[in-house]
DRENNU-844320 format. One record per residue: residue number from 1; residue in three letters; x, y, z of N, C-alpha, C in turn. Coordinates in steps of 0.001 Angstrom, whole numbers, always signed. Layout:
<atoms>
+-----+-----+---------+---------+---------+---------+---------+---------+---------+---------+---------+
:   k :   r :    n.xx :    n.yy :    n.zz :   ca.xx :   ca.yy :   ca.zz :    c.xx :    c.yy :    c.zz :
+-----+-----+---------+---------+---------+---------+---------+---------+---------+---------+---------+
: NUM : ALA :       X :       Y :       Z :       X :       Y :       Z :       X :       Y :       Z :
...
+-----+-----+---------+---------+---------+---------+---------+---------+---------+---------+---------+
</atoms>
This chain:
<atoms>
+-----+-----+---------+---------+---------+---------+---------+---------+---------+---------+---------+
:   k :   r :    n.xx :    n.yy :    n.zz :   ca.xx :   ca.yy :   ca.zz :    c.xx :    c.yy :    c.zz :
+-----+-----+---------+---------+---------+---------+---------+---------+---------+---------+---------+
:   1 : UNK :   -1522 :  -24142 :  +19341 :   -1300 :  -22862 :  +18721 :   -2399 :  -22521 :  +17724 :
:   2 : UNK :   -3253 :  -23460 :  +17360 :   -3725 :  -22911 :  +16443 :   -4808 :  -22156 :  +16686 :
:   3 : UNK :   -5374 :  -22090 :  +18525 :   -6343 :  -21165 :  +18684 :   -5719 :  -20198 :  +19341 :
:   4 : UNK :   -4723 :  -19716 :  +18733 :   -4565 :  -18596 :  +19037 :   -4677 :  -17426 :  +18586 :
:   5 : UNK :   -5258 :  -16181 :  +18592 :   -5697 :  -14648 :  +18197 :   -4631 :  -13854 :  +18415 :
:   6 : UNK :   -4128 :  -13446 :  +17246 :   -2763 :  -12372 :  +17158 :   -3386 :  -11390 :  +16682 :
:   7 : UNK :   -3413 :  -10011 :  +16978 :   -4113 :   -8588 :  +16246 :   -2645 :   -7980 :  +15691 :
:   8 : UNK :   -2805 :   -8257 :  +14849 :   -2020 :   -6901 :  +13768 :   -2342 :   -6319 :  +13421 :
:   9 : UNK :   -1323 :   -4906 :  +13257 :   -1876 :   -3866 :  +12261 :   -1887 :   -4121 :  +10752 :
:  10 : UNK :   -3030 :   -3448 :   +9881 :   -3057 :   -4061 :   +8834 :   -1900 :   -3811 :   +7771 :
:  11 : UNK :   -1247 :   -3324 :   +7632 :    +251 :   -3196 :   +6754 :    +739 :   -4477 :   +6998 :
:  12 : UNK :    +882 :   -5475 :   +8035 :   +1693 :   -6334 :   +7959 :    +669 :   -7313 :   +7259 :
:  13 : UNK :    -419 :   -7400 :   +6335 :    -963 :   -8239 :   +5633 :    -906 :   -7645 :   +4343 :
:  14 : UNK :   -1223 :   -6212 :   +4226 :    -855 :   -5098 :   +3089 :    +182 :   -5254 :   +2251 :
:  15 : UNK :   +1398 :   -5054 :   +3097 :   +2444 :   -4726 :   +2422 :   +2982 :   -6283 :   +1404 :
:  16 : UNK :   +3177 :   -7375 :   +1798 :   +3493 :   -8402 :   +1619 :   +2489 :   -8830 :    +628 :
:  17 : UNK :    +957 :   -8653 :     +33 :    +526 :   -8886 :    -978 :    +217 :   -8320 :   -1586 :
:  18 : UNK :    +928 :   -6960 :   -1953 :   +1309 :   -5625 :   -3467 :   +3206 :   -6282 :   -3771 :
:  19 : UNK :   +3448 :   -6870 :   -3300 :   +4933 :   -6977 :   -3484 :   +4670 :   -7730 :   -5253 :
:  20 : UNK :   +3966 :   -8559 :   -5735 :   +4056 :   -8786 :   -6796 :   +3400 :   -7627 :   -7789 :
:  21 : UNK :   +3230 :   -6210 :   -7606 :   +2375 :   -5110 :   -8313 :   +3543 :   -4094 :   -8173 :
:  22 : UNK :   +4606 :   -4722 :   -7488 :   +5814 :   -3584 :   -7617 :   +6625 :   -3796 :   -9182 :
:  23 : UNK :   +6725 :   -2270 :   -9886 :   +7196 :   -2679 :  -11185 :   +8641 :   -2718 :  -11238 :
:  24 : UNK :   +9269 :   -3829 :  -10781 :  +10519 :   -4136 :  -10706 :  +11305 :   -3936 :  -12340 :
:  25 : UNK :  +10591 :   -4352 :  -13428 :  +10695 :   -4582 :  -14721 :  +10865 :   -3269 :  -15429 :
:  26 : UNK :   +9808 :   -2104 :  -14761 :  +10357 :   -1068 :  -15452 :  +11161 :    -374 :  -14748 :
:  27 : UNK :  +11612 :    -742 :  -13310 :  +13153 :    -155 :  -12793 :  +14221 :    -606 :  -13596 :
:  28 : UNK :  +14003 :   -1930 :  -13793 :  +15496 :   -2591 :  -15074 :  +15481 :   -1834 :  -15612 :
:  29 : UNK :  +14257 :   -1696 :  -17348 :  +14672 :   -1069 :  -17697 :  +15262 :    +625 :  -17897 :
:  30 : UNK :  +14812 :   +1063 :  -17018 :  +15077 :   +2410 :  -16502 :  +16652 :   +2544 :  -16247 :
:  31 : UNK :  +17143 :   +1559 :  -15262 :  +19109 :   +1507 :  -15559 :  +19474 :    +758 :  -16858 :
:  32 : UNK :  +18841 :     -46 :  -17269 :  +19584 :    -854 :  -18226 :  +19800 :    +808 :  -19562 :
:  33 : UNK :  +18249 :   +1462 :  -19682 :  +18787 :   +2202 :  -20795 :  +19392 :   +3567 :  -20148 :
:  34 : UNK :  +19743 :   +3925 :  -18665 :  +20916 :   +4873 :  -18560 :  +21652 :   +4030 :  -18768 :
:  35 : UNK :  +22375 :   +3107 :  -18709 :  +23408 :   +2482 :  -18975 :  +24081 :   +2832 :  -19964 :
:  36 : UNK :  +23024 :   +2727 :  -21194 :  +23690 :   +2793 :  -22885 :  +23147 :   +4333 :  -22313 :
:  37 : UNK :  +23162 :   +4907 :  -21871 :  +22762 :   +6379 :  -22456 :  +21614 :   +6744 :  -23268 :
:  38 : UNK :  +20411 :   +6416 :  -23134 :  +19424 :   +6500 :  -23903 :  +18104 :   +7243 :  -23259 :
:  39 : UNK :  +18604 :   +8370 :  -22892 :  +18105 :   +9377 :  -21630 :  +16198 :   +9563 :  -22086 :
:  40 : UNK :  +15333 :   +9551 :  -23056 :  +14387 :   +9286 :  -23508 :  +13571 :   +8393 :  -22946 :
:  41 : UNK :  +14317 :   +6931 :  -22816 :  +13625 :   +5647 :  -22171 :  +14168 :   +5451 :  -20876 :
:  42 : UNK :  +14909 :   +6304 :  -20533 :  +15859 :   +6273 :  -18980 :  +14125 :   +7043 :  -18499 :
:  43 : UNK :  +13849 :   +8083 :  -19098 :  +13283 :   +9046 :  -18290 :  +11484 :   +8379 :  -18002 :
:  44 : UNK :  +10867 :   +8227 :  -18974 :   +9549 :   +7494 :  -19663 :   +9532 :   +6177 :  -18297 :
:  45 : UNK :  +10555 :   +5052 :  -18580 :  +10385 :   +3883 :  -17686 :  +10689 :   +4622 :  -16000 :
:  46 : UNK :  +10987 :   +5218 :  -15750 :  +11491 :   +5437 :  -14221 :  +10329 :   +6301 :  -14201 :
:  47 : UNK :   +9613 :   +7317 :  -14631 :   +8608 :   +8033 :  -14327 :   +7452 :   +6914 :  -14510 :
:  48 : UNK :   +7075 :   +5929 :  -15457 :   +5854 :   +5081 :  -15222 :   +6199 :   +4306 :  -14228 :
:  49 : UNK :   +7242 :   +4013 :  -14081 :   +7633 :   +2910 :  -12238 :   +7432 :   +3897 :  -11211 :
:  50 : UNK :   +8054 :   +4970 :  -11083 :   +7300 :   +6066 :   -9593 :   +5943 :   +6196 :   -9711 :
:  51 : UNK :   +5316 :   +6481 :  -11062 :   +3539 :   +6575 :  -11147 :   +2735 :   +5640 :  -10252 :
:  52 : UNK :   +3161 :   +4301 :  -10631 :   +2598 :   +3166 :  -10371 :   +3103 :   +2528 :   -8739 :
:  53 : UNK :   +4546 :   +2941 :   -8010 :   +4922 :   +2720 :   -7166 :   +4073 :   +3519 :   -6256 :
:  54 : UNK :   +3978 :   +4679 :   -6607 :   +3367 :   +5886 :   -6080 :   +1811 :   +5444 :   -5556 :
:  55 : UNK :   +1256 :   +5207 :   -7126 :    -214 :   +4802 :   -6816 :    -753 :   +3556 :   -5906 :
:  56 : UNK :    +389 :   +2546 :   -5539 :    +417 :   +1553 :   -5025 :    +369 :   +2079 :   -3368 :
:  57 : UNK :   +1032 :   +3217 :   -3336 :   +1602 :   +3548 :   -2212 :    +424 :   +4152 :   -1453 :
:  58 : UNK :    -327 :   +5372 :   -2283 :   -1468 :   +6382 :   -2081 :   -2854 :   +5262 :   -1661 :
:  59 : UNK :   -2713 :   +4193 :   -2075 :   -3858 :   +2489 :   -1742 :   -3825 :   +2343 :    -618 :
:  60 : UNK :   -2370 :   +2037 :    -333 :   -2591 :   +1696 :    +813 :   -2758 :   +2190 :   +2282 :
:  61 : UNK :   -2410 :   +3779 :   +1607 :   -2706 :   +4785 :   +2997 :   -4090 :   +5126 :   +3084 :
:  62 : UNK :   -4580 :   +5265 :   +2034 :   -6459 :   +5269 :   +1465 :   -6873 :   +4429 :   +2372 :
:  63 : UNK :   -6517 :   +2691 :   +2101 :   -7163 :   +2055 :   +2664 :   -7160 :   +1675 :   +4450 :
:  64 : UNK :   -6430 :   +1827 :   +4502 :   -5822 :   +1951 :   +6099 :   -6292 :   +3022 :   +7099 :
:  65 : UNK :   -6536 :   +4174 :   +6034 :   -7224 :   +5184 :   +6948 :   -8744 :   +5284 :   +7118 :
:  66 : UNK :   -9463 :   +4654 :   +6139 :  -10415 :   +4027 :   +5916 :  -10585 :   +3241 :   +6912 :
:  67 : UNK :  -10312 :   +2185 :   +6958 :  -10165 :    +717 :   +7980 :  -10314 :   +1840 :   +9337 :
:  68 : UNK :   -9144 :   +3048 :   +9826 :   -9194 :   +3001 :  +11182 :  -10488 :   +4321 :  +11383 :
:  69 : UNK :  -10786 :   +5023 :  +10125 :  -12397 :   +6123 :  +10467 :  -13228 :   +5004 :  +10783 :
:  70 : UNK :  -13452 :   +3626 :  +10270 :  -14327 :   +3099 :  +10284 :  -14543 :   +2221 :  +11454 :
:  71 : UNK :  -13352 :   +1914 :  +12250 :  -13293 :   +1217 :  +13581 :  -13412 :   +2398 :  +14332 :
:  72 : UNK :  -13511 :   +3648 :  +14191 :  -13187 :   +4375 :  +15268 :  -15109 :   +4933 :  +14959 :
:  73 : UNK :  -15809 :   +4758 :  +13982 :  -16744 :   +5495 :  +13708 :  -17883 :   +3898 :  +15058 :
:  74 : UNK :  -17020 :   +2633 :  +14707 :  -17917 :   +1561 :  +14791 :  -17757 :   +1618 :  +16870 :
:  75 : UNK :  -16573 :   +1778 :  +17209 :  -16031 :   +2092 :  +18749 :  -17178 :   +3056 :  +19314 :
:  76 : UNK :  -17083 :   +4124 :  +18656 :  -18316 :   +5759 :  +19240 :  -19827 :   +5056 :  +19174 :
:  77 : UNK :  -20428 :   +4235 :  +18043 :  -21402 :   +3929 :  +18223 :  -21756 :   +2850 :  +19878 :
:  78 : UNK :  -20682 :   +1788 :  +19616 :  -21430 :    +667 :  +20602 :  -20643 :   +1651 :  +21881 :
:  79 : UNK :  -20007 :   +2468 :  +22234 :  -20099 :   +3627 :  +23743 :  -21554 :   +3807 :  +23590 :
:  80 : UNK :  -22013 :   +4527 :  +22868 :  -23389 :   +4902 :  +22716 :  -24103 :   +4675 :  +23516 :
:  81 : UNK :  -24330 :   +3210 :  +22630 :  -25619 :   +2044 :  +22753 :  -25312 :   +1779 :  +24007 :
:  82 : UNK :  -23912 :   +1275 :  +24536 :  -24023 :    +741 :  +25696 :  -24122 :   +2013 :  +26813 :
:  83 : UNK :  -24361 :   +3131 :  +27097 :  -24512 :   +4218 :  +28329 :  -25920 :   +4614 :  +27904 :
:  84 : UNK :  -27080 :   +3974 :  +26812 :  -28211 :   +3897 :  +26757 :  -28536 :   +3049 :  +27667 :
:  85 : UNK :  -28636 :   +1948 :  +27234 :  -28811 :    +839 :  +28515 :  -28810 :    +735 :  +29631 :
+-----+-----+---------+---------+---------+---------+---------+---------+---------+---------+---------+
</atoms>
């Protein structure tokens, strides 16, 4: 098994190493202070956790679409080269 070649798409290497950049900490506190009612820090922590969930999110579609202009830019060239030949 170990020479074996599996092609994945890249999300399944993506997704699994941002999982520690997810702000789990400011979702707590985001319920912990609706809890007591403290609508100020309810609002502040749940809007910097969507910011940052968000921006995590906008990465990885960036980069992915990136990855496939750039296989698809690298595919058109070697057609090219090779119906030169």
């Amino acid at each position: 098994m170990s020479g074996l070649y599996v092609v994945l798409a890249a999300t399944v290497f993506f997704i699994p190493s941002f999982f520690p950049l997810v702000p789990g900490t400011l979702i707590f506190e985001a319920t912990v202070s609706f809890v007591i009612e403290n609508g100020d820090t309810t609002i502040a922590s749940l809007t910097n956790a969507l910011l940052i969930s968000g921006g995590i999110a906008l990465t990885i579609v960036a980069i992915e679409s990136l990855f496939m202009i750039y296989n698809t830019i690298k595919k058109s060239f070697k057609k090219k080269k090779g119906k030169e030949s």
